[in-house]
N, C-alpha and C positions, 0 to 999 in steps of 0.2 A: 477504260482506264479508271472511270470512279471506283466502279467496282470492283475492282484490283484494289485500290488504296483504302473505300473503305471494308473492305477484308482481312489486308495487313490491320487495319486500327482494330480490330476488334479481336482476334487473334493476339496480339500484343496485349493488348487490356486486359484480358482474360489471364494472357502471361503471368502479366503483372498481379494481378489479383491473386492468383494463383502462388506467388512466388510470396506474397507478403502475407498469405495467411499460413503456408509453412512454416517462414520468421516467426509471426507470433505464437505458435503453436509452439516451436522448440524454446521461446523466452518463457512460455508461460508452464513448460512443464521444469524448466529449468529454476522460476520462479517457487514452483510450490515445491521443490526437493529444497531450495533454501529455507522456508518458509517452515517446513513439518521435521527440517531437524532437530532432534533437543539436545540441550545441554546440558551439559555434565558438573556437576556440584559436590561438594564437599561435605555437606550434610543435607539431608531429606525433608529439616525443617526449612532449610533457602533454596527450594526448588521452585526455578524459576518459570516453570513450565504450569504451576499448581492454579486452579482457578478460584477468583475471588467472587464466592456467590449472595456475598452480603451481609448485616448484620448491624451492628450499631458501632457508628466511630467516634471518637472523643470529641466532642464542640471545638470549634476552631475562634480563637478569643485574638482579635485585631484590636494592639493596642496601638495608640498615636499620642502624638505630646499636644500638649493643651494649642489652642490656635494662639495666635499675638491678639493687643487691644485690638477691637474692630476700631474705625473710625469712620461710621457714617453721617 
């Protein structure tokens, strides 16, 4: 009888195994067809598919208002 029950378990496991690597398999192709679509744009300069490989960008200047009197 063990070996009856542990043969059901490992059969089943493997099932299982089996059954959730097809899942991932059909999210993940289902995933990258979402992923490698592109969009469609109004002009060729706002294409938002276009890659940004670098260059120099404007200084970013963080202004803030004076602090109040300290009182130490």
């Amino acid at each position: 009888m063990r070996g009856l029950t542990l043969l059901i378990a490992t059969i089943l496991t493997f099932g299982y195994g089996f059954a959730a690597q097809a899942a991932m398999t059909v999210d993940r192709a289902a995933t990258l067809r979402r992923v490698a679509a592109t969009v469609d744009t109004a002009s060729p300069a706002e294409d938002p598919n276009r890659v940004w490989y670098g260059g120099m960008l404007a200084p970013v200047t963080v202004e803030a208002p004076p602090p109040d009197k300290c009182t130490t």
